[in-house]
N, C-alpha and C positions, 0 to 999 in steps of 0.2 A: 444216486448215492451208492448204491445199492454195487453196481456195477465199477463205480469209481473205489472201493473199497476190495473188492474183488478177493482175492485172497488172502486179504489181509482182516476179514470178518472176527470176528471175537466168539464164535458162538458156543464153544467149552474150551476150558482150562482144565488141566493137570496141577493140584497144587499139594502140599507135604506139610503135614504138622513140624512140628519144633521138637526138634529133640531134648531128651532131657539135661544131655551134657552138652546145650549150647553152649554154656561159659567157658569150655574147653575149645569152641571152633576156632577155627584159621585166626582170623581178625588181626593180623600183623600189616594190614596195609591203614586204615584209619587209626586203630589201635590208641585210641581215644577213652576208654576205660572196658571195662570184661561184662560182655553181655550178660543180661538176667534168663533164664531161660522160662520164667513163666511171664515176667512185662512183653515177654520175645512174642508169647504166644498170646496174651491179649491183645498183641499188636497186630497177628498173624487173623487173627480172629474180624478185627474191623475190616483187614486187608478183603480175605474173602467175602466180606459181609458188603464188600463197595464191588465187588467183581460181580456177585450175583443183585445188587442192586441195577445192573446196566444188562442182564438176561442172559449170564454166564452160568452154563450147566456146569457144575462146579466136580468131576473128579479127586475124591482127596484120598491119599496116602497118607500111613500112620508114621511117624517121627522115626527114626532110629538114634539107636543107645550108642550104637558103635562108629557113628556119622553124622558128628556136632554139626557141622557145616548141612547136613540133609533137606532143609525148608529151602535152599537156594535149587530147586528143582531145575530151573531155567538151564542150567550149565550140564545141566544128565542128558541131554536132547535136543536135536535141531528139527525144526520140522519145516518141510520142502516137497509143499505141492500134495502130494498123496502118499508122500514118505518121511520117514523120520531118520536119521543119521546121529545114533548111538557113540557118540568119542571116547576114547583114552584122554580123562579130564587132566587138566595142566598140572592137579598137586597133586603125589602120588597117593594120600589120605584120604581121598575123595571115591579112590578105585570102591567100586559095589555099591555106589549108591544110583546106579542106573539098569540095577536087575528089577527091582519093580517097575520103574517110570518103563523099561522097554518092554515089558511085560503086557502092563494097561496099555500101553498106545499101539502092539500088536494085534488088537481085536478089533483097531480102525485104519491103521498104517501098516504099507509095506519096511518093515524093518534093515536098515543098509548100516552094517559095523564097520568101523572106522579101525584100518590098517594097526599093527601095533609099531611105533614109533612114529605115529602121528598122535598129537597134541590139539584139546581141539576145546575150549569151554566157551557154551553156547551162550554166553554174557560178554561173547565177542563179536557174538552176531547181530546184524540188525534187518528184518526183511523190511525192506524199504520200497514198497510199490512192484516195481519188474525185476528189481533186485537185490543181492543181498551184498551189503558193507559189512566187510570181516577189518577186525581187529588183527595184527598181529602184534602179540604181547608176551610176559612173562609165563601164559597160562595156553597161550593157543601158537603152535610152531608155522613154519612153513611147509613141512609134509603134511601137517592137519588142512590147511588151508587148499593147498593144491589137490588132496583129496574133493574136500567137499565142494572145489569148485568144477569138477569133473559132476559132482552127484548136480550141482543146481542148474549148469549150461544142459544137461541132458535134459533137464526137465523144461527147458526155457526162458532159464533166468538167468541176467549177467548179475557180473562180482566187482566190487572193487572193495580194495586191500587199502587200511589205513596204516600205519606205525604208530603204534600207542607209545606216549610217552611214558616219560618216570612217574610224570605226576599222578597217573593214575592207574588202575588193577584192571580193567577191562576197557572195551568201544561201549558197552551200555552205561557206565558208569558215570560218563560226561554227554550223553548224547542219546538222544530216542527220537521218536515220529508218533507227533500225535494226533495228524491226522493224512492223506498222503500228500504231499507235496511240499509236505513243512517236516522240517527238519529242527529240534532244541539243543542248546549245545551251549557248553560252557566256557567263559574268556582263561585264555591261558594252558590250552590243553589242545584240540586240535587250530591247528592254524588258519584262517580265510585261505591261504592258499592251496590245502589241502582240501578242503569245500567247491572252491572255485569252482571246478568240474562239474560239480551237482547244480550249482547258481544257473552256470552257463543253459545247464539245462530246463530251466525252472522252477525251479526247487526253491521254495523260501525258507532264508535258515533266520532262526529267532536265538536271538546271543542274550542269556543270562552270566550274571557277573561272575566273576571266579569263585566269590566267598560265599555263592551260592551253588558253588558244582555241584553238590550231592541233587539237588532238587531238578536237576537234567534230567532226569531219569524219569520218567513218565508212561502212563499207561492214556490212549485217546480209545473213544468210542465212537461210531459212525454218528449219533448222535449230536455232537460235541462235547459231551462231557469228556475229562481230561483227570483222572485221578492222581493226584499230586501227594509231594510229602508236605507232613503240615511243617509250618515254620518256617517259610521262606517267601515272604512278604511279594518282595521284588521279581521273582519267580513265576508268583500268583497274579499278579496287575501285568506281566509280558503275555502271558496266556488269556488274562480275561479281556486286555485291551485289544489281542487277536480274536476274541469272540467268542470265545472257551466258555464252558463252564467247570468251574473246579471243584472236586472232592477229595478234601483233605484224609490224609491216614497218617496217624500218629507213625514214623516212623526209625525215631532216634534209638530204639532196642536192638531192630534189626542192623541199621548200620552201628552198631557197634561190633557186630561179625563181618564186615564188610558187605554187606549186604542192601539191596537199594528193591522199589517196587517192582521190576520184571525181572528179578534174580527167582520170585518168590513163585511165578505160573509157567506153564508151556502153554500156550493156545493152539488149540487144533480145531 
């Protein structure tokens, strides 16, 4: 198991309280109604509390006032091997909310900054086993991308590049890996044919219904636990009839800023 997980171990997170003026964040892609910024953080609160229930040394950063959007930590940081690759995040309101997270992960990571006019939000990333699926979307460019596929082939790992549709704000937001060889993914967003490649390879992809896409977005544990959002029935019986185990996190506060469960850690 041990060995089959490889660098893809969970064994600390990097995670970021709620800032005060969440009701202020982004949130124009679900924009479903304006987040609460204290249900934000009782939410944020169980999140952590299911992280370090599976023996995750928990890193946490305090909120910022000036960076509603700041608990989605995931997108301040890529991490690749025994380095970490710091981007120019896709919305320009976002800029400074990655001098601390570069900061902490300096005392364990080699630090690699990401060129300026490259675009790069790491909730476009996915390290998938030997490598890593990039998003190209409205938030992460093609010089982001062509960058950081220079930093992960030097390290040893291949790339492949998706097209994110309209229908969605990021590649984690429809799609994660909860354990390696399986792939979750939502109908109506990337295509079978866009997958194929990975099938071909052995890769089992499990397809949740479209009017359950938010619940794509998953966190797995070597384990098999699989921390899920609660509220998505159909979501919960594709995972537990693949032999998961599931722990629900209340998570409808968070996505109301656009925001889903690995928006919310960086794991190193």
């Amino acid at each position: 198991m041990d060995e089959e997980w490889g660098h893809r171990k969970r064994a600390r997170a990097v995670v970021r309280g709620v800032s005060v003026n969440f009701d202020q964040a982004i949130s124009s892609f679900f924009g479903s109604h304006t987040p609460d910024a204290h249900l934000a953080q009782v939410a944020h609160t169980d999140y952590v509390t299911a992280l370090r229930e599976q023996g995750v040394a928990i890193h946490a950063l305090p909120g910022l006032d000036d960076h509603p959007d700041c608990t989605f930590v995931e997108d301040a940081a890529i991490v690749v091997g025994n380095a970490v690759v710091i981007p120019f995040m896709g919305h320009p309101s976002r800029e400074g909310e990655q001098v601390a997270v570069r900061e902490l992960l300096a005392e364990h990571l080699e630090i690699i900054l990401m060129p300026e006019g490259a675009t790069m939000d790491g909730g476009d990333v996915i390290f998938f086993d030997d490598r890593y699926l990039l998003g190209h979307s409205t938030r992460t460019n093609m010089a982001g991308i062509a960058f950081f596929q220079q930093v992960a082939e030097a390290r040893g790992f291949d790339t492949m590049i998706f097209e994110i549709p309209e229908s969605t704000l990021h590649l984690t937001t429809i799609c994660s890996s909860p354990r390696p060889g399986v792939l979750i993914t939502a109908e109506g967003h990337l295509t079978p044919e866009q997958l194929g490649p990975l099938e071909m390879d052995g890769v089992e992809v499990l397809w949740v219904p479209n009017e359950e896409s938010y619940a794509a977005n998953v966190i797995g544990f070597e384990n098999g636990t699989v921390v899920i959002s609660a509220g998505y029935p159909e979501t919960k019986r594709v995972l537990e009839s693949a032999g998961f185990t599931t722990r629900d996190v209340e998570m409808s506060q968070i996505r109301a800023a656009d925001g889903s469960l690995t928006c919310c850690s960086i794991f190193f």
